[in-house]
N, C-alpha and C positions, 0 to 999 in steps of 0.2 A: 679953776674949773668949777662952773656950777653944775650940780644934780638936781634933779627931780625927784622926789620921792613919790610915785604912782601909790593912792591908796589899793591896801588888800583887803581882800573881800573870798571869801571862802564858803563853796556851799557843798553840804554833802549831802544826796539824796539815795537812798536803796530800798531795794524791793527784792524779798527773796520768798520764796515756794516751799513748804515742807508736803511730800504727800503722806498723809494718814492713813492706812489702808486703802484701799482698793476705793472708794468712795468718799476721804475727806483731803483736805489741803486745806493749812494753814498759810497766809499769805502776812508777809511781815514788811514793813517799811519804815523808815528813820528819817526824818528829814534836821538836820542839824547847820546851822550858819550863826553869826555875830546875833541873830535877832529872834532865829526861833529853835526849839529843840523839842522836838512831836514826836511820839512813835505809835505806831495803830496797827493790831493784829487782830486780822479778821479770816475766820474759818469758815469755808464754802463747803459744801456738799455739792460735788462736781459731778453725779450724774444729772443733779433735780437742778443744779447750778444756781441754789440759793445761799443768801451768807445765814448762817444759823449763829454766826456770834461775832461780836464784837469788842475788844478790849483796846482804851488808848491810854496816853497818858502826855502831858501836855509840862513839859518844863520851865518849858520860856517861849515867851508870847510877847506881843507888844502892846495888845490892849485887854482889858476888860472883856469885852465882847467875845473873842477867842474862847475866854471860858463855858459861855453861853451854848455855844456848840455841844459839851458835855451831856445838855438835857435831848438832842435831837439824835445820841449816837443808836439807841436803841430803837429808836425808828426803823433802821435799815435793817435788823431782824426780820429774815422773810422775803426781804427784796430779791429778784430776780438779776441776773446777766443778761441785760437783753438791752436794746437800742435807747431806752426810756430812764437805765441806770444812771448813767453819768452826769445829767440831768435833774434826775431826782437826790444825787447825793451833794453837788455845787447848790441847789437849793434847799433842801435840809440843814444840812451843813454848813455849806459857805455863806448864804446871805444872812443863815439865824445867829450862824457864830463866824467859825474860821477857814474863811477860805485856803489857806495851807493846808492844813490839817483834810477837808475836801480833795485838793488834789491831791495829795496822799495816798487819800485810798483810792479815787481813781485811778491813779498811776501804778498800786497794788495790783487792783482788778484785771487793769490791762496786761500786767506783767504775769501774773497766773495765767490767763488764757495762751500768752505766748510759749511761758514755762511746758503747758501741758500740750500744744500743739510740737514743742523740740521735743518732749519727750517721744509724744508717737512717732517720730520722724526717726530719732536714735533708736529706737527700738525694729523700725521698719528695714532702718540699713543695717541694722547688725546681722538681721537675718539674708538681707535681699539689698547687695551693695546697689543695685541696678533698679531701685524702687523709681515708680515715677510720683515726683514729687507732689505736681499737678494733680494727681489722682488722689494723692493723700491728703492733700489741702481739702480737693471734696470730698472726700468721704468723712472728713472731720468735721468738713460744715456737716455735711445731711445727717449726718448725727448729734449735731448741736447745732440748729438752725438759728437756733436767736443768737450766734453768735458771729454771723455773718453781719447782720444789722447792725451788733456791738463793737464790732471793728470796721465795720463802711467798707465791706467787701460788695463791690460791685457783681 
């Protein structure tokens, strides 16, 4: 009897939310596999929905160039959540160094915005099992308008 041995290939990616008081979150992500090993913690200020800081740290990469990314991380101090971000961080980022490390923290970004939209939603039904959800989704946008854009909510 012959076997096949199928190569393995293993990739781990996460993104988790710390809220800081009433007005910060920390947004954390890991991306780990055979080739790369990133990790990038970046803290928003979720009323003004700017990131005020950024901290990564880069283990294993495949080129050179990856490192290069390191001079373009402090750019993103100040950037907004808004339609224009994910864009401005895969060009900072990914074209000047590492595109991994880029979608990263887009993939952070994204994952905060959904983070704090479960949370209003858990908080809405603890109080009001019979909340309309629809109504919550809006009132979350019209209080965060550039985030309808950043999520391509029609």
């Amino acid at each position: 009897m012959r076997t096949t041995s199928m190569p393995q290939y293993s990739r781990l990616k996460t993104c988790g939310v710390q809220k800081q008081g009433s007005d910060h979150r920390l947004v954390s992500g890991v991306l780990e596999d055979e080739l790369y090993a990133m990790q990038c913690e970046i803290r928003v200020n979720w009323p003004e929905l700017k990131i005020e800081s950024i901290k990564t740290r880069m283990k294993r990469f495949t080129t050179d160039r990856c490192l290069l990314a390191q001079d373009f991380f402090q750019n993103c101090v100040g950037w907004s959540i808004n339609a224009e971000l994910d864009g401005k961080i895969k060009k900072e980022i990914g074209r000047n160094g590492c595109r991994h490390m880029a979608i990263l923290m887009v993939d952070c970004l994204h994952s905060l915005v959904r983070a704090e939209l479960a949370r209003e939603l858990k908080e809405a039904l603890s109080s009001n099992p019979q909340v309309d959800k629809k109504q919550l989704l809006d009132d979350f946008l019209k209080r965060n308008p550039d985030l309808k854009s950043y999520l391509r909510i029609n």
